[in-house]
C-alpha positions as CSV (number, residue, x, y, z in Angstrom):
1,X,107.2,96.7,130.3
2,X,109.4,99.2,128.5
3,X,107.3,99.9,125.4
4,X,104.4,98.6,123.9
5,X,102.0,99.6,121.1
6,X,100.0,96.4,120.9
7,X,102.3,94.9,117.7
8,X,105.4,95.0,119.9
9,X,106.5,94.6,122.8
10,X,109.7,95.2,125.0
11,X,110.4,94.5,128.4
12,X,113.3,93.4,130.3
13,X,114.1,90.2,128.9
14,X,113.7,91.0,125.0
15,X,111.1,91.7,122.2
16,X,108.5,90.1,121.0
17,X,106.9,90.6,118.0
18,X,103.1,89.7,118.1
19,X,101.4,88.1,114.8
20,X,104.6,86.9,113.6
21,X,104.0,83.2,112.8
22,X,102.2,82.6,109.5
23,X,99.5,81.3,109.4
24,X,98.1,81.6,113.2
25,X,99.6,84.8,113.9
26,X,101.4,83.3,117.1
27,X,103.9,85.6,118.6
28,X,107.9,85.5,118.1
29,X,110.2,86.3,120.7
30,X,113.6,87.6,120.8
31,X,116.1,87.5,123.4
32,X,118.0,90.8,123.7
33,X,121.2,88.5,123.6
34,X,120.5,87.2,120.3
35,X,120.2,90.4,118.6
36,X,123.7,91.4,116.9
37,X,122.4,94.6,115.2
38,X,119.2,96.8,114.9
39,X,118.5,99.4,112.5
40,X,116.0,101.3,111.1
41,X,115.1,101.4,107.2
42,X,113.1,103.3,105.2
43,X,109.6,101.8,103.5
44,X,109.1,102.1,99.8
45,X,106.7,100.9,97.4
46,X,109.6,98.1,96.1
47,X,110.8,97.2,99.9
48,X,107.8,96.2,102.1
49,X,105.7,99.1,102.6
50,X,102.8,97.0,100.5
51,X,104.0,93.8,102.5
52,X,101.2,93.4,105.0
53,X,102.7,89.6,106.6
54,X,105.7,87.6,104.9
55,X,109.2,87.6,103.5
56,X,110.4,90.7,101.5
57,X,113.4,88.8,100.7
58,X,115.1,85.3,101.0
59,X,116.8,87.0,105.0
60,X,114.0,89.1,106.0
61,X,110.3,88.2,107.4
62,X,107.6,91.0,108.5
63,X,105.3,90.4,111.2
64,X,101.3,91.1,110.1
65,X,100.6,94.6,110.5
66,X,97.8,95.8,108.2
67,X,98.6,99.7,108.8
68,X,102.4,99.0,107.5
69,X,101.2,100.8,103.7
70,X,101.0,104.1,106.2
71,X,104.3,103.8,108.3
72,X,107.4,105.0,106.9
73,X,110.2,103.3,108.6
74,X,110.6,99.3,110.4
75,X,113.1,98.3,112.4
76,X,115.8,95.3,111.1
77,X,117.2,93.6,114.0
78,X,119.7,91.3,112.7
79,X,119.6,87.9,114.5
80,X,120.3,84.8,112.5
81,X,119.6,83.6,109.1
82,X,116.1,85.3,109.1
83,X,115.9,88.9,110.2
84,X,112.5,90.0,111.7
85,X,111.6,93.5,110.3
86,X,108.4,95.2,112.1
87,X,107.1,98.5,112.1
88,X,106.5,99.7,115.1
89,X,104.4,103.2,116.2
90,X,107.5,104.9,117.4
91,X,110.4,103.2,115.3
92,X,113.0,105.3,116.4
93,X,112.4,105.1,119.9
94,X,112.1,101.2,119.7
95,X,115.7,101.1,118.2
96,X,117.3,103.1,120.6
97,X,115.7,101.4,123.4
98,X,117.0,97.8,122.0
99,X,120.3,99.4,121.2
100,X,120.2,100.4,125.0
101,X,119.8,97.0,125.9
102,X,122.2,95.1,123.8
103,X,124.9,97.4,124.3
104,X,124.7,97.5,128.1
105,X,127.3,95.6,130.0
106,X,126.4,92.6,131.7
């Protein structure tokens, strides 16, 4: 285990992103090889700081996390069609440690 804060996890292999599935809350996760990008963004009242579980727009779906209305920043990582956007404890640390990890050689 690299880093967990009981929403996300990251360990060797990838990340996965507890409570993601609606509507059993099953877990998602995500291969470091299939991420393309991460980044981090900032939460607003228009962009998903009020969205507690769902899709903030048509690409994007947010994991549950009923604190998000007092975090700040999530992390994008871009993937597919769909890109998961969670907001972790420490979200700056979680992007440099999955930047770490998809920009290391093989």
């Amino acid at each position: 285990m690299i880093y967990d804060d009981g929403l996300v996890l990251l360990d060797e292999a990838g990340v996965t992103l507890r409570h993601y599935y609606f509507p059993l809350a099953t877990k998602k996760f995500v291969p470091y090889d299939k991420i393309r990008a991460v980044d981090t963004a900032v939460l607003g009242n228009w962009n998903g700081r009020w969205r507690l579980w769902g899709a903030s727009t048509d690409d994007q779906w947010l994991p549950l996390d009923v604190m998000r209305p007092k975090k700040d920043t999530a992390v994008v990582l871009t993937i597919r069609r769909i890109s998961p956007v969670f907001t972790p404890d420490d979200p700056e640390l979680v992007a440099r440690l999955i930047r770490e990890r998809i920009t290391a050689p093989a």
